[in-house]
C-alpha beads as a LAMMPS data file, in Angstrom:
LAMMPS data file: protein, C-alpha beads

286 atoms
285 bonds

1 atom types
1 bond types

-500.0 500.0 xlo xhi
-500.0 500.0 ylo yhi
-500.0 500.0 zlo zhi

Masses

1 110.0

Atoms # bond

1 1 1 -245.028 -38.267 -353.254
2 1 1 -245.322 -34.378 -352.518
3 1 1 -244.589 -33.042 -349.091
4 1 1 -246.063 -29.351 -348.018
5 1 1 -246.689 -28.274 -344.587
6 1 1 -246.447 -31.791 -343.153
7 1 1 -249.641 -32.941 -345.350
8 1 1 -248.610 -36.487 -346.949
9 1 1 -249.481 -36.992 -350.710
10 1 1 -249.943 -40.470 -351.878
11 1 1 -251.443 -41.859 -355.418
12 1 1 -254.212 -44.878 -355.725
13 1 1 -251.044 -46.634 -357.598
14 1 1 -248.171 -45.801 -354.784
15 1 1 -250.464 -46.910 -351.575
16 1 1 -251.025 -50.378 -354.093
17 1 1 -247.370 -50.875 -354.098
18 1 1 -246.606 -50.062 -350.918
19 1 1 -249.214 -52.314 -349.299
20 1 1 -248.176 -55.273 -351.705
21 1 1 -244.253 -54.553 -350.423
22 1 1 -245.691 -54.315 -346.563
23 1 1 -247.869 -57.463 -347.318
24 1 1 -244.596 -60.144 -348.308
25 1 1 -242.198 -58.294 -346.177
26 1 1 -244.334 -59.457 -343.067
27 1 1 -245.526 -62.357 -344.746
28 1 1 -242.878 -64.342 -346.472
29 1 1 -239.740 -62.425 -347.794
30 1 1 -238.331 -61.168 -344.271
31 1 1 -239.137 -64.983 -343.045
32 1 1 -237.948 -66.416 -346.242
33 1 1 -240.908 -69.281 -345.532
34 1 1 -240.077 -72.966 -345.938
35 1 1 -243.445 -74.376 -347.601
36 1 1 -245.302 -77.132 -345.912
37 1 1 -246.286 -80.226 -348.123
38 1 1 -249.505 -79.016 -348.810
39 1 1 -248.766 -75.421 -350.281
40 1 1 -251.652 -74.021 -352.411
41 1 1 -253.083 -71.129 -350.837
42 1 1 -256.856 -71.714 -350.043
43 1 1 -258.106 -68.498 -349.788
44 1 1 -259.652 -66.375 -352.525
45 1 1 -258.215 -63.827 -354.257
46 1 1 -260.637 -61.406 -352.673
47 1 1 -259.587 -62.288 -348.676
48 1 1 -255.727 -61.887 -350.082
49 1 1 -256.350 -58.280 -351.276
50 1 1 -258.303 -57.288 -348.584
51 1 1 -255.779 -58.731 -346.133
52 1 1 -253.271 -56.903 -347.746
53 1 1 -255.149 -54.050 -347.635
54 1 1 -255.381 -54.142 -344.390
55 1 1 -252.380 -54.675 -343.580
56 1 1 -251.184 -51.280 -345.903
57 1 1 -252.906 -49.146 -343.578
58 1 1 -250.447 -49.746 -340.542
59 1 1 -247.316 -48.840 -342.904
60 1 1 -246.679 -45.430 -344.743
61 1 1 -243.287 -45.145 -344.674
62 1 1 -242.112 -47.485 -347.308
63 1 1 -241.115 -45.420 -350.581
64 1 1 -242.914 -44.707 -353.402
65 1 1 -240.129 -45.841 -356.219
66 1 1 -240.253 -49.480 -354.872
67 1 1 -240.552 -51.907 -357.684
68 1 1 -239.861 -55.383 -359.033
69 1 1 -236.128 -53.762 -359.940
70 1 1 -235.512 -52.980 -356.608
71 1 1 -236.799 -56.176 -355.229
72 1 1 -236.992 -56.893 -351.357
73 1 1 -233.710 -57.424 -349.629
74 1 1 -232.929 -60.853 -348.693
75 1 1 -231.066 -61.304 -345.726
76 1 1 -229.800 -65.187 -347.068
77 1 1 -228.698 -63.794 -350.564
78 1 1 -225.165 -61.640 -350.823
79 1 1 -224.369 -59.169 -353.330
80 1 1 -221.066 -60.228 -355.082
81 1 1 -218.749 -58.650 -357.940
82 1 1 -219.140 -60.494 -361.578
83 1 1 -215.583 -60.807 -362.941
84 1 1 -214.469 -61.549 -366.299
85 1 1 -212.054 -64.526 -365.520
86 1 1 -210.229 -66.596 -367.935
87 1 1 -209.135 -69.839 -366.028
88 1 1 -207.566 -72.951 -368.005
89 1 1 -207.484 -75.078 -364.745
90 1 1 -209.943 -77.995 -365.595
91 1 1 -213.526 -77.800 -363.312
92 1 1 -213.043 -80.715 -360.351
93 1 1 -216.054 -83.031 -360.983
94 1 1 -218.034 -84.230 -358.742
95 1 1 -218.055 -88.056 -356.966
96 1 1 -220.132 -89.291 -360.052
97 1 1 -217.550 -87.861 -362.288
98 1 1 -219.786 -86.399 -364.783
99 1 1 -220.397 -82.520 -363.662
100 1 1 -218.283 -80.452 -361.951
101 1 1 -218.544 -79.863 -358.139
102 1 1 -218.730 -76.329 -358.739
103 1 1 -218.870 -73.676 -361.755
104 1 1 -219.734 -70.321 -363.172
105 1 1 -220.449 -68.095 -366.674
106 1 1 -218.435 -64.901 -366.033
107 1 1 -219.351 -63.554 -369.244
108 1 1 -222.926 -62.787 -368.927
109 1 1 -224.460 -59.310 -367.817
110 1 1 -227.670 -57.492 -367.709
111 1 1 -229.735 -54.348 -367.069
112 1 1 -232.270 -52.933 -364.925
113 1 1 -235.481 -53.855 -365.972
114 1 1 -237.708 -50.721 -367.535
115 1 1 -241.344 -51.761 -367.225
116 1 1 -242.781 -51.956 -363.634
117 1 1 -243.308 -56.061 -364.097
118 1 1 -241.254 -56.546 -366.786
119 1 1 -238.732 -58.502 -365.638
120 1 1 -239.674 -61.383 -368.069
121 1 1 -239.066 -59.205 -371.030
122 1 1 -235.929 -57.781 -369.009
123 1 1 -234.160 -61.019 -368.324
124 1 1 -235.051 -62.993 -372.085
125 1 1 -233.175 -59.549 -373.686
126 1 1 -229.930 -60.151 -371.459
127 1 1 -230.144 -63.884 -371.684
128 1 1 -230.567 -63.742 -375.692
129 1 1 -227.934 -61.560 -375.327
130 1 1 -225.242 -64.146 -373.923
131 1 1 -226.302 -66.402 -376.923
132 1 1 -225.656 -63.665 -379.458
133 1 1 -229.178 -62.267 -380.249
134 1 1 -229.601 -58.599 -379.926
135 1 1 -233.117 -58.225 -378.685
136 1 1 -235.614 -54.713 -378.062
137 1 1 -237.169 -55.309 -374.694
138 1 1 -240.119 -52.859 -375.853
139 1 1 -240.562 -54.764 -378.641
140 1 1 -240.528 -58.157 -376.689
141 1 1 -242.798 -57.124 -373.919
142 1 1 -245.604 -56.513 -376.679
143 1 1 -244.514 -59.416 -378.506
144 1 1 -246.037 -61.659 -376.030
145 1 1 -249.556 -62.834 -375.815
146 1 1 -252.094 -61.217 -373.636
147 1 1 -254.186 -63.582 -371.605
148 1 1 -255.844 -63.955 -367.793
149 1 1 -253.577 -67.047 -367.767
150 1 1 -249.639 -66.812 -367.033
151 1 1 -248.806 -70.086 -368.712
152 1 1 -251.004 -68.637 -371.603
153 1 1 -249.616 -65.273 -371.942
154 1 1 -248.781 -62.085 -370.213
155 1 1 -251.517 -61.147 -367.464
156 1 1 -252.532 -57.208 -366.864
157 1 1 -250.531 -54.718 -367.981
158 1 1 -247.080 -54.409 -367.674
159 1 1 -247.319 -50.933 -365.969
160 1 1 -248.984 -52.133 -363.009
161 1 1 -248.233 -52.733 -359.434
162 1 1 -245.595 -55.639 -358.748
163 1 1 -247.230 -58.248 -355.789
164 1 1 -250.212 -58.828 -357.150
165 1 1 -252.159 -62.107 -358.395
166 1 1 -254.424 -62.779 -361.803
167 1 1 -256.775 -61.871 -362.725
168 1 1 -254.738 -58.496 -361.614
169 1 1 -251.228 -57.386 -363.474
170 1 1 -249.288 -60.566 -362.987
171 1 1 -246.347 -61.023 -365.138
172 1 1 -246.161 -64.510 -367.435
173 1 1 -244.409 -67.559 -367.201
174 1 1 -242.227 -69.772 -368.871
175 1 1 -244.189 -71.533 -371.524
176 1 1 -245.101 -68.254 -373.735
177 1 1 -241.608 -66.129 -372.945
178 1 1 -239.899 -69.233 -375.052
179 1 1 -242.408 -68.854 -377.694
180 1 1 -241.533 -65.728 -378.402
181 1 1 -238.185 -66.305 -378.409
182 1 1 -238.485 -68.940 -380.532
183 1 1 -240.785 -67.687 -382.582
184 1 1 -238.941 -64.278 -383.563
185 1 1 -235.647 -64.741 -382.464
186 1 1 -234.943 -68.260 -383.694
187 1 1 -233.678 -69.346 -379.995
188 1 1 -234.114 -73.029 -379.141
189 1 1 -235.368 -71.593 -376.355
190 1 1 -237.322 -74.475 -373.875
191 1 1 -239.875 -73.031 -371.326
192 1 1 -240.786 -76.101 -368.560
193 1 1 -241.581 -76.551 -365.212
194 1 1 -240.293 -79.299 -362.960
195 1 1 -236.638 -78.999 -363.737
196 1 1 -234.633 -80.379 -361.405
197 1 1 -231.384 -79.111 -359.134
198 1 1 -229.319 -81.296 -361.059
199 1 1 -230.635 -80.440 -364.718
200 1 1 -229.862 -76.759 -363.472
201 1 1 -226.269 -77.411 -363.027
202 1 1 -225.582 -79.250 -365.673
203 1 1 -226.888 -76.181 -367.733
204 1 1 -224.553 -73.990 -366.095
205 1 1 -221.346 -76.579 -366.282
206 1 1 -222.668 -76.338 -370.340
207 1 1 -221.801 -72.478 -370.066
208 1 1 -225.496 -72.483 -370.644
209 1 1 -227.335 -69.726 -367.821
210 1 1 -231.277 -70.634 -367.481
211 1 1 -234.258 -68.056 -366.617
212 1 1 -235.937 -69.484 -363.607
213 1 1 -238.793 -68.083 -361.821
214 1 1 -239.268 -67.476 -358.295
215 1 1 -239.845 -65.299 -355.291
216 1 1 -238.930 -61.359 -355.211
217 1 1 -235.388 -61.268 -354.947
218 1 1 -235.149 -65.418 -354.462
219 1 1 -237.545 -64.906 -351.168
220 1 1 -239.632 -67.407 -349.509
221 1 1 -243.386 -66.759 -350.745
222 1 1 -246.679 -68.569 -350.898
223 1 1 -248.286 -70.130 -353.975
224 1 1 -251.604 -70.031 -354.909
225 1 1 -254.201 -72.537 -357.033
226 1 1 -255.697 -70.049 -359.628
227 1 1 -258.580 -70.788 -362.377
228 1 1 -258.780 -68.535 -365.255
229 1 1 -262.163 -67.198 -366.956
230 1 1 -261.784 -70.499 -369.139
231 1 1 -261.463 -72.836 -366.332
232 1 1 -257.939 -74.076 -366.376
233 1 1 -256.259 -74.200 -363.251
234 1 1 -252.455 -73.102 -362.620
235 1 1 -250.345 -72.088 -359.558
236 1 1 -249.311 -68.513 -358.901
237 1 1 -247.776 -66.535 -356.525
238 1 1 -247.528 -62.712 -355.245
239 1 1 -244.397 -61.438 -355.883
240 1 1 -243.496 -63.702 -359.106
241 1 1 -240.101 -62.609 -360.745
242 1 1 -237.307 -64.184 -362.577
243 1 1 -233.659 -64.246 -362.451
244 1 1 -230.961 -65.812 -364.304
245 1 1 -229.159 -68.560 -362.646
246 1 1 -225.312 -68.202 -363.757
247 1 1 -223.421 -70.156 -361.771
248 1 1 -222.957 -72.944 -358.321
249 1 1 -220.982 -74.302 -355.544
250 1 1 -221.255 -76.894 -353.400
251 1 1 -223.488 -74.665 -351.086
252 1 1 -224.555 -71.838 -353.446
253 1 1 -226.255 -71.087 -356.077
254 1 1 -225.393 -67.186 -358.058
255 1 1 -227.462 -65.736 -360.032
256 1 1 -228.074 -62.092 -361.611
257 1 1 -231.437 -60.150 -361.047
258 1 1 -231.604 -56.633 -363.066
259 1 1 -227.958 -57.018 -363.737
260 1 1 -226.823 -57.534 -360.223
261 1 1 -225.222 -60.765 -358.839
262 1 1 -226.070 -62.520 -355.675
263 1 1 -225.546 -66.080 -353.892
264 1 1 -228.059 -67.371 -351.721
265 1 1 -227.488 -71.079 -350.045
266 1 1 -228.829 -73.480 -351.965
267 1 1 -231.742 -74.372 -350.036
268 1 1 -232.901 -71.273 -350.171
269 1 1 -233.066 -71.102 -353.403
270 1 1 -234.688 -74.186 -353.732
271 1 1 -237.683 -73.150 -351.439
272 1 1 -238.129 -70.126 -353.800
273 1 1 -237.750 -71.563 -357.450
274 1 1 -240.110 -74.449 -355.533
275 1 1 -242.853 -72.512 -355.181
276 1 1 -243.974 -72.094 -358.648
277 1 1 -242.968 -75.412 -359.519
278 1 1 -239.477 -75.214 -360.465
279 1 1 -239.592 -73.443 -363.278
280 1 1 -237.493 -72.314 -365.955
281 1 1 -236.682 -71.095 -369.567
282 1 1 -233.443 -73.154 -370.911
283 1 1 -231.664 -73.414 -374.432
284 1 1 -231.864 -76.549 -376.145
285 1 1 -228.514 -78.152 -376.537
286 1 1 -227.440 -78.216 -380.572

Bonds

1 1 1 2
2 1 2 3
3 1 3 4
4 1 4 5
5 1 5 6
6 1 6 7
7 1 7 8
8 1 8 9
9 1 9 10
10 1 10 11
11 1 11 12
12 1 12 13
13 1 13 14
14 1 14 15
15 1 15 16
16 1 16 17
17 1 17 18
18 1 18 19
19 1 19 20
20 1 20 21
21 1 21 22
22 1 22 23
23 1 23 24
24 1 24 25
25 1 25 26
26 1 26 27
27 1 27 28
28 1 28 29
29 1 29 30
30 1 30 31
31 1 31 32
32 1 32 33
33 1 33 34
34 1 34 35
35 1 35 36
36 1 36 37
37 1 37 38
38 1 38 39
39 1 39 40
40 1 40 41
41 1 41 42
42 1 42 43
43 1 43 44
44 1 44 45
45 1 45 46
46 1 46 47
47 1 47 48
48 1 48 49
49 1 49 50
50 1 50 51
51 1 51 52
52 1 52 53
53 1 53 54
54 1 54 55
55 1 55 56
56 1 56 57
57 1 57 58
58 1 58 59
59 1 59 60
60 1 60 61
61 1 61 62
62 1 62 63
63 1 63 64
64 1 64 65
65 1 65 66
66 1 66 67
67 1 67 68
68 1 68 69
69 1 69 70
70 1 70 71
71 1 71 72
72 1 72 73
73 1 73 74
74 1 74 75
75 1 75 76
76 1 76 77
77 1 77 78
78 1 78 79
79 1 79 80
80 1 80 81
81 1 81 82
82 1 82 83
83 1 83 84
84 1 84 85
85 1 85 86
86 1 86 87
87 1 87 88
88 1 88 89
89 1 89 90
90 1 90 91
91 1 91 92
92 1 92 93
93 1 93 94
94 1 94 95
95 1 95 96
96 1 96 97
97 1 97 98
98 1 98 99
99 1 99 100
100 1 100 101
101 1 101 102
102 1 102 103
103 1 103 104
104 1 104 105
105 1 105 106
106 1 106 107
107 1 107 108
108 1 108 109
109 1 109 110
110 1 110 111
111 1 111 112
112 1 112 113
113 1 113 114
114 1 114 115
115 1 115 116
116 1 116 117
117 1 117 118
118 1 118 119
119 1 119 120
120 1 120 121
121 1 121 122
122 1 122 123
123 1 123 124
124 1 124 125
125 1 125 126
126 1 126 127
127 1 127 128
128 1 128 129
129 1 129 130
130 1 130 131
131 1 131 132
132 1 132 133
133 1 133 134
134 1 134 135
135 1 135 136
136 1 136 137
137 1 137 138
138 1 138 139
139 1 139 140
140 1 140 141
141 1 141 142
142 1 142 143
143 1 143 144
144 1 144 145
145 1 145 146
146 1 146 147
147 1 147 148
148 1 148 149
149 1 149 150
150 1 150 151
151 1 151 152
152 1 152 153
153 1 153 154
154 1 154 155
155 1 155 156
156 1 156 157
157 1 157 158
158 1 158 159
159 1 159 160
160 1 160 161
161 1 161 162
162 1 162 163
163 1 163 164
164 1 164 165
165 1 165 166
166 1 166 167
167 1 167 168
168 1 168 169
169 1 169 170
170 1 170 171
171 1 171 172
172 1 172 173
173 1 173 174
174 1 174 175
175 1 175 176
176 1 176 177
177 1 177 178
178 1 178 179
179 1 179 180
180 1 180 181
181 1 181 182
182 1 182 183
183 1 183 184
184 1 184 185
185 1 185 186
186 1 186 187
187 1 187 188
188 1 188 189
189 1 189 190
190 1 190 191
191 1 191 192
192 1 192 193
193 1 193 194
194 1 194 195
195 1 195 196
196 1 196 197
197 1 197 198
198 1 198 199
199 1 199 200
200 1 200 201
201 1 201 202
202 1 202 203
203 1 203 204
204 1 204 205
205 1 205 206
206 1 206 207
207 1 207 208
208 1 208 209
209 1 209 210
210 1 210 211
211 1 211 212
212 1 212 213
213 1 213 214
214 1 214 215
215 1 215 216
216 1 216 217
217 1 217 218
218 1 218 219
219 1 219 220
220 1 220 221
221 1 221 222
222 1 222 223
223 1 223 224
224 1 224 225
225 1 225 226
226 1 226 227
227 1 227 228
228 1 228 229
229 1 229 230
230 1 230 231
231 1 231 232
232 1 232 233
233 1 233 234
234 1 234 235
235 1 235 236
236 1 236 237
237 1 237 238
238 1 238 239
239 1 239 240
240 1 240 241
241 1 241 242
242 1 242 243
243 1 243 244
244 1 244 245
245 1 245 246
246 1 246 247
247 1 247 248
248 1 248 249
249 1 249 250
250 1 250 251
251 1 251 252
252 1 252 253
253 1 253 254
254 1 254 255
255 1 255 256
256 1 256 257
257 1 257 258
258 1 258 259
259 1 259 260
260 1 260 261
261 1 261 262
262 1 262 263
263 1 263 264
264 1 264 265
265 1 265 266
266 1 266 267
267 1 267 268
268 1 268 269
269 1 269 270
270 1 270 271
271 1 271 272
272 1 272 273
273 1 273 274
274 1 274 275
275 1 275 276
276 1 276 277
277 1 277 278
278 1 278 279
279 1 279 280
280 1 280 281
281 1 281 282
282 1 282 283
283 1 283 284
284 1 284 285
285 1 285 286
């Protein structure tokens, strides 16, 4: 953005981004929206850009560098201070004795994410990283599959605007990140949805963080039923990210997002991970 006698600058590609931001902040991140049983989004991809477009034109204050790095705040999540601790005390386990009421990997870290909608390629480079594989996320990001499909492969291009839906620059999920990693890496690397709370924390009790995917920066959000040019049907959502859960309470769940760490109450992090089907990249015990 360039500034000269009070005349206001913008590029095609900032006013796309900052419409997109406008659009979830009013929508669903600020509101941090509890979905209702029925949660596909009806309308067409066509009404959602246009609403969004529409709703861009009552906001130009919003700046230009926003991105999926610096992802909405989120007034249920707090920033806290990762700490190398070394702690012999044994974990208290839960009631059913078998995992422990609370517990977290202190020896995990990460990065900012360098593409615009990246952060797939971002967080698979830091999480390889905590299992001892040195990974290039340049080389990963074109490593994965193209396709108009997110469960098949990596949807538009990885420079574009963050809040969009296919069949416009997307992101990918699960199912094709843990190819790769399998593939080239050699990671038992197991991309699912439909994992549950419980499966989570008995990852993380195994010292073993998982990718999951979710909602800006673990915000509410609103899924939608898409069909690709082939005809299969899968559920996305604006705003798609991912973030690496490392750790739980009781109440809490942590987890880092371009190398920061936050806790958010459980249940909102449930209604976030929920809305693209509780999803999530995790390494396959030996």
């Amino acid at each position: 953005m360039t500034c000269c006698h009070k005349t206001i600058m913008i590029s095609k590609r900032d006013i796309i981004i900052f419409l997109s931001l406008f659009f979830l902040t009013n929508v669903a991140a600020c509101r941090n929206v509890i979905i209702d049983d029925d949660p596909v989004l009806t309308i067409s991809v066509e009404e959602l850009v246009a609403q969004t477009l529409q709703a861009f034109q009552l906001e130009t204050t919003l700046s230009p560098a926003a991105g999926q790095a610096d992802a909405q705040p989120n007034e249920y999540s707090i920033e806290v201070t990762q700490e190398v601790q070394v702690d012999e005390t044994p974990d208290e386990v839960s009631e059913t004795g078998d995992i422990p009421v609370e517990h977290y990997i202190y020896n995990i870290w990460g990065h900012r994410q360098y593409f615009a909608i990246g952060c797939e390629a971002s967080a698979a480079t830091d999480w390889a990283k905590y299992f001892g594989v040195e990974i290039n996320e340049f080389n990963f990001q074109y490593q994965l599959p193209q396709s108009d499909n997110p469960d098949l492969g990596f949807v538009g291009s990885v420079d574009g605007p963050w809040g969009q839906v296919p069949p416009y620059a997307y992101g990918v999920h699960a199912a094709p990140v843990a190819a790769v990693l399998q593939q080239y890496y050699g990671i038992p690397a197991v991309g699912m949805k439909g994992f549950s709370l419980e499966q989570l924390k008995r990852e993380i009790a195994a010292d073993r963080p998982v990718i999951t995917w979710v909602v800006g920066n673990v915000v509410g959000g609103i899924p939608y039923e898409y069909t690709d040019s082939q005809g299969n049907t899968t559920v996305v959502a604006a705003y798609e990210h991912v973030v690496i859960v490392t750790g739980y309470s009781e109440e809490h769940i942590r987890y880092m997002n371009n190398g920061k760490f936050y806790e958010i109450p459980t249940e909102y992090f449930l209604n976030s991970w929920g809305i693209l089907g509780n999803m999530v990249i995790y390494r396959a015990a030996d």
